[in-house]
N, C-alpha and C positions, 0 to 999 in steps of 0.2 A: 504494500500500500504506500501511496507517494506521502509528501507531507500533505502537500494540499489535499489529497483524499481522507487523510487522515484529520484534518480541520474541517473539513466538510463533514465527516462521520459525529466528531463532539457539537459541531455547531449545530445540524440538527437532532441532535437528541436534546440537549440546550432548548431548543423551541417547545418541546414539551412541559417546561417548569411553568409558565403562568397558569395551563390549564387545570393543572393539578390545587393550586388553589379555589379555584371556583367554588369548590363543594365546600369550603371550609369559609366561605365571607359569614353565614348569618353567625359562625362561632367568634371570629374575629370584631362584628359587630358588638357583641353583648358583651367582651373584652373591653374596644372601644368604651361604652356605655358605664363601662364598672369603674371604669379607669378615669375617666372627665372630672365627677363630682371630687374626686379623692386629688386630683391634680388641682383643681381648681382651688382648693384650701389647702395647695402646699404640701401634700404628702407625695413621696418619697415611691420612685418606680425603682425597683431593683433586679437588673438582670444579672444571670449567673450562668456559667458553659463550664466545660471543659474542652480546650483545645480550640477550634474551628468554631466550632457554636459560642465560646467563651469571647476569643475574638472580634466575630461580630456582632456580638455582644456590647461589647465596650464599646466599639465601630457606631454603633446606634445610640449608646449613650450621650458619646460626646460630640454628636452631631446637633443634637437639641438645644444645648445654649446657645451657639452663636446663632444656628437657622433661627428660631423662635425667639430667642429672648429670656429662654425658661432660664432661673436661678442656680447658680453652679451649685452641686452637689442634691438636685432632685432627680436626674437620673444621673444612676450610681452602675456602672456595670464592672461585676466580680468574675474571676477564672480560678479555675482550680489550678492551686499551685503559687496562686500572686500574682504580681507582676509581671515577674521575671520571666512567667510561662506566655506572654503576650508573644517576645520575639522569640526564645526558645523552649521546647516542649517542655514539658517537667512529667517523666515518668512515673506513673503509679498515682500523681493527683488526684486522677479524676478518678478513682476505685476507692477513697476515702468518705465514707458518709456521715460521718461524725465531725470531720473538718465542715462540711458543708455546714451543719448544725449550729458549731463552733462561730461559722463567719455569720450566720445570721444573728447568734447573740450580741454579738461587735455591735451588731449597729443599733441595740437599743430600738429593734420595729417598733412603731405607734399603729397596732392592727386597726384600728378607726380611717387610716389615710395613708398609710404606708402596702404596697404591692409586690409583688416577685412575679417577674415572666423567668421560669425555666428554660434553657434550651438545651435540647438534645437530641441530636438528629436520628441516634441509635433507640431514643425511647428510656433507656434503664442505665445512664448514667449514675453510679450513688454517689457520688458528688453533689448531684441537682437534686437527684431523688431527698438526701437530708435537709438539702437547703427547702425544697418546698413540703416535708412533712415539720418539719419545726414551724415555718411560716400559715402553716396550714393550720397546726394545733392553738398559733398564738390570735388568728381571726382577718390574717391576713386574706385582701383578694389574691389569688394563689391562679396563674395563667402559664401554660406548657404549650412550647411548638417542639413537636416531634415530625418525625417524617415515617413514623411508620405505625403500621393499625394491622392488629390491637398493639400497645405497648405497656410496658411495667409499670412508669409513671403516669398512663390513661388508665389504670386499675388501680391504682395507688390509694382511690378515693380522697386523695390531698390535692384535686387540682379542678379550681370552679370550672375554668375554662382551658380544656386541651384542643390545640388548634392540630391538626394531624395532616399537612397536604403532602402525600403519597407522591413523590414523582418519577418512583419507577427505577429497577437498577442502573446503574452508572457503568459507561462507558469504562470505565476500570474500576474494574470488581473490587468492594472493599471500602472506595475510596469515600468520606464524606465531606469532602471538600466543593465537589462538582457541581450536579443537580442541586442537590439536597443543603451544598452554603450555598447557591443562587435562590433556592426557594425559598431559605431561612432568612434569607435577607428581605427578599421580598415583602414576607409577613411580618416581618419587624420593623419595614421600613411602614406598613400599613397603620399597622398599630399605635408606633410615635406618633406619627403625621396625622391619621384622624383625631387621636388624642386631643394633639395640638390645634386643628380644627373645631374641634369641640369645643375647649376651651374656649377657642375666640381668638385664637392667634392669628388668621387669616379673615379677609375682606373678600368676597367671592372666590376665586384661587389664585390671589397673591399675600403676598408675606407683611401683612401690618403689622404685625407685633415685635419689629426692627428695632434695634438701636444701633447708632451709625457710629462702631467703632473704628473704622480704618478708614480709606479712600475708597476701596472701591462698594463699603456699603453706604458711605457717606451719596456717592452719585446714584447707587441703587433706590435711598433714601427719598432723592428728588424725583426721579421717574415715577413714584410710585406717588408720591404726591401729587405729579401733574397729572400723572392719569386718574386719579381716583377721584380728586377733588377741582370742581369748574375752577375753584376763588383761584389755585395754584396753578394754573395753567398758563398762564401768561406771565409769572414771577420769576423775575431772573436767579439766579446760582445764591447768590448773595441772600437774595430777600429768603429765600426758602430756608437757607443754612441760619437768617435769625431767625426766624418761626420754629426750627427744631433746637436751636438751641434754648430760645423761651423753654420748651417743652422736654426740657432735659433728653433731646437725643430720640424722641419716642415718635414714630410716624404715624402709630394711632391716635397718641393725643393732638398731632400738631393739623390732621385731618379732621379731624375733629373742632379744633379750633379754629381753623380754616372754614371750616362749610357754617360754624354755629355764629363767630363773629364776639363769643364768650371769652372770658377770660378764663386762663389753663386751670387755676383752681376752680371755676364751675364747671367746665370740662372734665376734669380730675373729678369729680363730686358725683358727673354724671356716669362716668365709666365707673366708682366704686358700685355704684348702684346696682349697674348693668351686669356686673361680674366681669368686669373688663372685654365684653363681646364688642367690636364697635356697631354692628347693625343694630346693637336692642341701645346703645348708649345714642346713636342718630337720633334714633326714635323717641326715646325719653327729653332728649332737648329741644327736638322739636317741640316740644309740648309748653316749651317757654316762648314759643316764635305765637305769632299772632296767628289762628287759624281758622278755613276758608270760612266768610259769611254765609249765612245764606239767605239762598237766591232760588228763584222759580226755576229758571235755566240750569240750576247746576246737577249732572246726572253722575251719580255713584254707580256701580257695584253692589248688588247688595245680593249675602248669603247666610240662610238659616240652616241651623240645625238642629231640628227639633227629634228629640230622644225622647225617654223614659224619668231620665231624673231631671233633667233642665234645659230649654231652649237655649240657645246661644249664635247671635246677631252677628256678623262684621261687616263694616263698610267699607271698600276700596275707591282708592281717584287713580286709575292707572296701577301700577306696581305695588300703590304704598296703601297699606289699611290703616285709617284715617279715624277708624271708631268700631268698640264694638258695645254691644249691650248683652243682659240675658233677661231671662223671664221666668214662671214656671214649667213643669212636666207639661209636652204635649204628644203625645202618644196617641194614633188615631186608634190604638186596641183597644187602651182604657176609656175612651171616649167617644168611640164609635157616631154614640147617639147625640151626640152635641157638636156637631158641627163647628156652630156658632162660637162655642165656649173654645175654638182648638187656634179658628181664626185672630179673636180677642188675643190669644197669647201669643201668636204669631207676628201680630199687629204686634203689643207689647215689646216683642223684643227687635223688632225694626226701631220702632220709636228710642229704645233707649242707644242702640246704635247711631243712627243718624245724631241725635241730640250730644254724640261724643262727639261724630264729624264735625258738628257745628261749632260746638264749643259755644255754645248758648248756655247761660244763667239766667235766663229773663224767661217767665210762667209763661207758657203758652195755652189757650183755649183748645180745646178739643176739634174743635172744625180747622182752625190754625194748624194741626199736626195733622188730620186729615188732610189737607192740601199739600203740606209739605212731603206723607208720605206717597202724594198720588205724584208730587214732580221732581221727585230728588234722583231718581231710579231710571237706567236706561237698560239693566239686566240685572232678573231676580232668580237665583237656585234654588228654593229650597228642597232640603232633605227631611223628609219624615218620615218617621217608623210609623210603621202598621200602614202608609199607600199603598203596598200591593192588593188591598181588599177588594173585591171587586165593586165596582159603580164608585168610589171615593173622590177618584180624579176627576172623575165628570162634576161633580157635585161641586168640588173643591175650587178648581181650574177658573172658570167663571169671577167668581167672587176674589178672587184674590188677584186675579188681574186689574178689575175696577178697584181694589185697595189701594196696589200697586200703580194706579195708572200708566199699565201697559198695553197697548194696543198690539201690538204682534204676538203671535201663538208662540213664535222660535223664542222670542225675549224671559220667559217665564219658563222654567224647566222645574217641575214638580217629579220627583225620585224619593224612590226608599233612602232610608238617612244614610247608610251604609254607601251608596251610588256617590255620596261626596268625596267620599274618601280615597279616591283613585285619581279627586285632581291632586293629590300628594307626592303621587310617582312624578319624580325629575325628568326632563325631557332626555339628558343626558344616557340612561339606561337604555332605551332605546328600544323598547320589547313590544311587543302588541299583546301581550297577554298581563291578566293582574288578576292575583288570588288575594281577597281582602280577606282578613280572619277579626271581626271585634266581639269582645268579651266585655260585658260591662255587667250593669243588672243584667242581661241573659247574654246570647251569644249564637254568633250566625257566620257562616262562611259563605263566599259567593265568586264564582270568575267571570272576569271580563274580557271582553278582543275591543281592540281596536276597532273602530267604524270610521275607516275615511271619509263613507259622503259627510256623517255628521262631524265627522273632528273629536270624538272626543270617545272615551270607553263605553261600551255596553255592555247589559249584563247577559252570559251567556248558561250559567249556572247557578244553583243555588242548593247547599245543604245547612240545615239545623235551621236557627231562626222559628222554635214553635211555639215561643211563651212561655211565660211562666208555669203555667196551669202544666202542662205538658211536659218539662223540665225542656230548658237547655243548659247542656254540655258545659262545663268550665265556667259556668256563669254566676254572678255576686249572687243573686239570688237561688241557685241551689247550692252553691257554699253556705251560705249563711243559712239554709234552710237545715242542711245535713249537719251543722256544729248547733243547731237548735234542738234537733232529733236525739245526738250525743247529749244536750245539755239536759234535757229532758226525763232520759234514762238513765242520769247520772242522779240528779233528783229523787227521783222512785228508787231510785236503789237507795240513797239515804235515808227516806222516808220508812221503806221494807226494813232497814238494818243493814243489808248487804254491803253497806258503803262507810266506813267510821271515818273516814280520812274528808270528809268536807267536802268533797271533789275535787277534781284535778285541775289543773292552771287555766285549761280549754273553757269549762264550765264557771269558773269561777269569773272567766272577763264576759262571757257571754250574759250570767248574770249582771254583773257587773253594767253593762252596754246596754241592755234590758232595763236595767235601773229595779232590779227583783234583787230581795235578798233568802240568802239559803237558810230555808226553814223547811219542815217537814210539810207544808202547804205549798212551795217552793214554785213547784211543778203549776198548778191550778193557778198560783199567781203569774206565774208566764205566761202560760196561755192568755187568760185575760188580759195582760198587757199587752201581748200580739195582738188580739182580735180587738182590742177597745176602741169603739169607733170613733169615741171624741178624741183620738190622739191624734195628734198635727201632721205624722206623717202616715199615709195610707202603708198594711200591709205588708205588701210588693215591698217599697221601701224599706219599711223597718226590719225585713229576712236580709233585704239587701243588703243594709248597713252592718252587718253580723261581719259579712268577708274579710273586711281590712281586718277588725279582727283576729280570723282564722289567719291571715296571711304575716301577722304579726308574730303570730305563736310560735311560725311552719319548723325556727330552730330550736323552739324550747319543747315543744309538746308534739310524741309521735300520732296521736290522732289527729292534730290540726293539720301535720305533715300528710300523712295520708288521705285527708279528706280532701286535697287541695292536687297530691298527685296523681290520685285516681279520677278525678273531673276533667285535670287538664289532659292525662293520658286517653279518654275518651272524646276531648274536644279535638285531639289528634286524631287519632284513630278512628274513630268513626267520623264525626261532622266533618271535617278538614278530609279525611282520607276517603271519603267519597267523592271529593272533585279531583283525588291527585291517580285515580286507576284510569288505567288506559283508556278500560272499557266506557268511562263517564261522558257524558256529551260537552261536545267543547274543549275537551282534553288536549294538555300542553304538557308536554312535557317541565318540572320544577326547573330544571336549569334554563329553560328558554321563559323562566315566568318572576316575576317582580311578585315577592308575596310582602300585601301593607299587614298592617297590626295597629287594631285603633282598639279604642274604650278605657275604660277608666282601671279597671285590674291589669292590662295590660302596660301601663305607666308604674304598675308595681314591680321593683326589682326583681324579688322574691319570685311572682308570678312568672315572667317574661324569662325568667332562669330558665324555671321549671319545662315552660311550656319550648323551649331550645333545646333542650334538654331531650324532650320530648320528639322533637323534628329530628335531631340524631339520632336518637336510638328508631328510628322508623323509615333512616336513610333520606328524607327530605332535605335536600338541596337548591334553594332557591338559586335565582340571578344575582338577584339583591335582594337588600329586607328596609323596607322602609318603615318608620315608626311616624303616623301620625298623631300630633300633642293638639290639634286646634282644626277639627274637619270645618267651622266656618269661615275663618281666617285660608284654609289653604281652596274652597272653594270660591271666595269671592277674589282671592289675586290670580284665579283660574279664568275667571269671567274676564278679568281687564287684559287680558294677555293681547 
């Protein structure tokens, strides 16, 4: 074989390392995810290798201050052996697991904020293996990239997130430097950088979170200024270098200062606020800028989304959501027969949206906000749970156009609330398919395609979604209903004698949340606190609110655990796993499909764990995984596009 045949041989075996990822984004996501909040206040990422993984290890450490700005010494990258093992090998280090153990005590972990990514491309280094069972026991989040499946440290039970992309033997047998250090980099370079993303360190995909210590990030500094910001666009070298030096060196404060016209301590004031993100600190100071009047002529955006626990309003002018409001539950299940009464709340949470666009203090009359809500509006979404019923839309459609004062049928898009949540998917992805999975009070899975003539997703499937009455899968209210059932016959067994211990942690919050105390009538006063119909929250609600709860307990008490993984293991496996079989209508293959994740259990760590968790162990492999936080905000900057 020539040389060049033989660089042609590595180089395409080389091309197979990104693909081998793919399966492995929604585990690197919930990585991402674990890792933000804990960065965000300062705690401490620490990786650890031995040899090649060790390396770039460090490699990715100390890439992050200068790139980002991050504070020296929060990421920390360890090798077995020291330092010394960096330029040359150090024999037998990495078969030490006690050293490992050893170097985690060094560093005084803070498990509230402080992390460990393991690397090991072999899987059963015990080097890594003791660094992350020590890490593991002390409450650290605890994250592993191996390159092989099944491996020692993915059985280990010590590791929340094992990232495992497989890329297949190596052109020289043996070697883990090849494939396997290309892939390991890859996912470590994912991991920093969305981190850093998350945090806020980046401005759509460029680097604001700069401080211009040399020359050549000093002129990086200014480019990013004149692109980012109009005011700096025309400022010569000079003017821009005072504006960052005001700003001690920082391009997101001096962007900031630039577009708001503030001075750097209100600027400073407004990025504490914001968590240092700059899109949410824009946002926030705009709110000190004079904002739009209103006027008969001026037409918004506007998108509801009307759930089970609370309507919620947003108004957009173009790109930027300008106001949002909420209102009560409006669920056309629970209200079927009241039309009127679903409109009223629908109306409500427009009005308090607009009324934020306005930035109006002055009482308005009621025919007054009638007018303004019939000419504020040149496109209305909204989302409701329970429209698919039959005759609703016809009923509906009508009247809320004349609310709305919209004359075109295309301008008014009446959709199940769930239908929102697809304007979530980035254009960027690029996919025609979308599996939304939300869990809130109940829980529904649904797939979408692509519809070129309309522009926008449609729905092509639908599993789960039966109600309450019915049970859905993984959903707050049969959590809360099944930690009621436990609490119940934990009760009666006290009351029988069978129970001397009081009850267990589980029934004791549940009482507790109930606002019942544990007496031998215990039970009887439960119930009637559930069913008491003069209580403020219906029901439905009150089983519902039991979850957070359950989901609180899921490390201290194995009932809560168990009631919480056997729902979501069914919200998998069946609801979810009847749109992902071949045989299903609409069927997309998980790699070629964008799965969202909306509702209010799902914004729970704990849950969103579990239910990943859950996608692994049953082979589910998305494209991407998008997380929706705000289905009305991401439908109304859907409408102004």
């Amino acid at each position: 074989m020539s040389t060049l045949d033989m660089c042609t041989v590595i180089n395409a075996d080389d091309q197979k390392v990104p693909d081998s990822v793919v399966p492995c984004l929604p585990v690197i996501a919930g990585a991402i995810d674990a890792l933000t909040p804990r960065v965000r206040q300062g705690g401490r990422v620490i990786y650890v290798g031995a040899g090649t993984s060790g390396r770039l290890g460090i490699l990715d450490a100390s890439e992050i201050p200068p790139t980002f700005a991050a504070p020296r010494g929060q990421f920390v990258g360890l090798i077995a052996g020291g330092d010394a093992a960096i330029r040359e090998a150090q024999e037998g280090a990495e078969d030490d697991e006690k050293a490992g153990e050893d170097e985690m005590k060094s560093l005084n972990l803070n498990p509230e904020l402080d992390s460990i990514i393991g690397i090991a491309s072999s899987g059963r280094t015990p080097y890594v293996l003791g660094c992350l069972a020590f890490a593991k026991r002390l409450g650290c989040v605890t994250i592993a990239v191996v390159c092989t499946v099944p491996s020692a440290i993915g059985l280990s039970g010590n590791v929340d997130f094992v990232i495992s992309p497989v890329s297949g033997p190596e052109v020289v047998t043996g070697s883990t430097r090849l494939k396997a250090g290309t892939v390991t980099k890859l996912v470590l370079n994912m991991l920093s950088t969305g981190t850093m993303i998350r945090t806020g360190k980046t401005y759509g995909n460029m680097m604001v979170d700069l401080v211009a210590s040399n020359l050549k990030l000093e002129q990086r500094s200014r480019n990013i200024l004149r692109r980012l910001s109009g005011k700096c666009q025309s400022s010569s070298d000079a003017e821009l270098d005072t504006l960052l030096s005001r700003c001690n060196s920082s391009v997101k404060l001096a962007i900031l200062v630039a577009e708001s016209g503030e001075s750097v301590e209100t600027c400073q004031g407004c990025f504490d606020a914001a968590g240092g993100v700059l899109a949410n600190a824009l946002a926030a100071i705009s709110k000190l800028e004079q904002k739009p009047k209103s006027t008969a002529t001026q037409k918004f955006a506007l998108c509801i989304d009307g759930g089970g626990t609370k309507c919620a309003a947003a108004v957009a002018d173009g790109a930027k959501i300008v106001g949002q409001g909420f209102a009560g539950p409006c669920n056309l299940t629970d209200n079927i027969r009241n039309i009127d009464a679903v409109i009223a709340t629908l109306l409500d949470a427009a009005k308090a949206a607009l009324k934020d666009a306005l930035q109006s203090d002055v009482e308005q009359t009621v025919s007054s906000w009638r007018e303004h809500l019939q000419t504020s509006f040149s496109s209305v979404w909204i989302g409701l749970a329970g429209i698919d019923r039959a005759g609703v839309e016809g009923v509906l459609a009508p009247k809320l156009r004349q609310a709305f004062g919209i004359t075109h049928e295309k301008d008014l898009q009446l959709t199940n609330d769930v239908d929102l949540l697809t304007a979530g998917v980035p254009q960027s992805l690029g996919t025609s398919s979308v599996v939304v999975v939300i869990t809130g009070t109940g829980s529904v899975a649904m797939r979408y395609e692509w519809a070129e003539a309309e522009q926008r997703y449609t729905r092509s499937a639908r599993s789960g979604g039966w109600g309450h009455m019915l049970g859905d899968q993984g959903g707050g209210y049969t959590i809360g209903m099944k930690a009621i059932q436990h609490t119940l016959g934990v009760f009666e067994d006290i009351t029988l004698g069978l129970d001397t211990t009081g009850g267990d942690e589980l029934s004791k919050a549940v009482a507790e949340k109930l606002g019942c105390q544990i007496s031998e009538s215990a039970s009887i006063d439960m119930l009637n606190n559930i069913l008491a119909r003069t209580h403020p929250q219906g029901v439905k609600a009150r089983i519902a609110s039991i979850a957070p709860v359950v989901l609180d307990l899921m490390d201290k008490n194995n009932t809560a655990s168990a009631i919480v993984s056997s729902q979501i293991t069914l919200l998998v496996g069946e609801t979810l796993g009847r749109l992902v079989k071949p045989q299903a209508t609409g069927y997309q293959p998980c790699e070629a499909s964008v799965l969202v994740l909306a509702g209010g259990l799902m914004k729970n760590d704990r849950y969103r764990a579990t239910f990943e968790k859950q996608l692994d162990s049953h082979g589910l492999y998305f494209r991407g995984t998008v997380v929706v936080e705000d289905a009305a905000r991401s439908g109304a900057t859907y409408l102004s596009r």
